[in-house]
Residue, then its C-alpha position, 0 to 999 in steps of 0.5 A: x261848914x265843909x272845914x267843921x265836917x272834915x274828919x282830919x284839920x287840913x294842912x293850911x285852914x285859910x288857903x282850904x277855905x278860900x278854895x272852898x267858897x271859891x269852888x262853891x261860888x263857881x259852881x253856884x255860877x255854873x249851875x244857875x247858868x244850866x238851869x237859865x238855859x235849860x228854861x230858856x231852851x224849855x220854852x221853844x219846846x212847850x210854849x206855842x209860837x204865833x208863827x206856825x206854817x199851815x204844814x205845821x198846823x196840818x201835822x198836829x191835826x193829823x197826829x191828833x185824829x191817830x190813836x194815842x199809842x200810834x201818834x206816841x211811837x211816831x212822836x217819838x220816832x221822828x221828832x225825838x230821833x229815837x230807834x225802836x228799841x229805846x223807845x220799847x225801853x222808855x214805855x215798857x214794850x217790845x221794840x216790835x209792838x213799837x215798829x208796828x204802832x208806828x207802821x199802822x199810824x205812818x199808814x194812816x196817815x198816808x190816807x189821810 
């Protein structure tokens, strides 16, 4: 099909052909590849182990009692690693509103 669409007959039609199925190949290789190992690695961050520590446990807990605003700017923070400014970005706010939601959950937290 890729030789039909071409506006100018190639130079060698059998040799553009056989470089073109074996490109596709190699990419239909290489993408199905990506995507198993994006769903492999999809299911260490989303599907809950049986093997979570008491301190693991003790955090979710904690987070959960925090406001939604606070427990996000903290996830996002420091499991995600992301700076102020990026996550401001990612929700549409001020990297200052971010530093103080993260600052009053991190407090409450510490009273917890």
């Amino acid at each position: 099909m890729a030789l039909l669409k071409l506006e100018q007959q190639p130079s060698d039609p059998e040799h553009y052909c056989l470089r073109s199925f074996r490109n596709r190949a190699m990419n239909y290789h290489r993408s199905l590849w990506r995507r198993l190992s994006r769903e492999l690695e999809s299911i260490r961050w989303f599907e809950r182990r049986g093997d979570t520590s008491e301190a693991e446990a003790e955090a979710v807990r904690c987070l959960a009692n925090l406001p939604a605003e606070q427990r996000e700017a903290i996830v996002l923070k420091i499991w995600n690693d992301l700076t102020f400014e990026a996550i401001g970005d990612l929700l549409g706010i001020s990297p200052n509103t971010v530093a103080g939601r993260y600052r009053y959950g991190l407090n409450k937290l510490r009273f917890v």
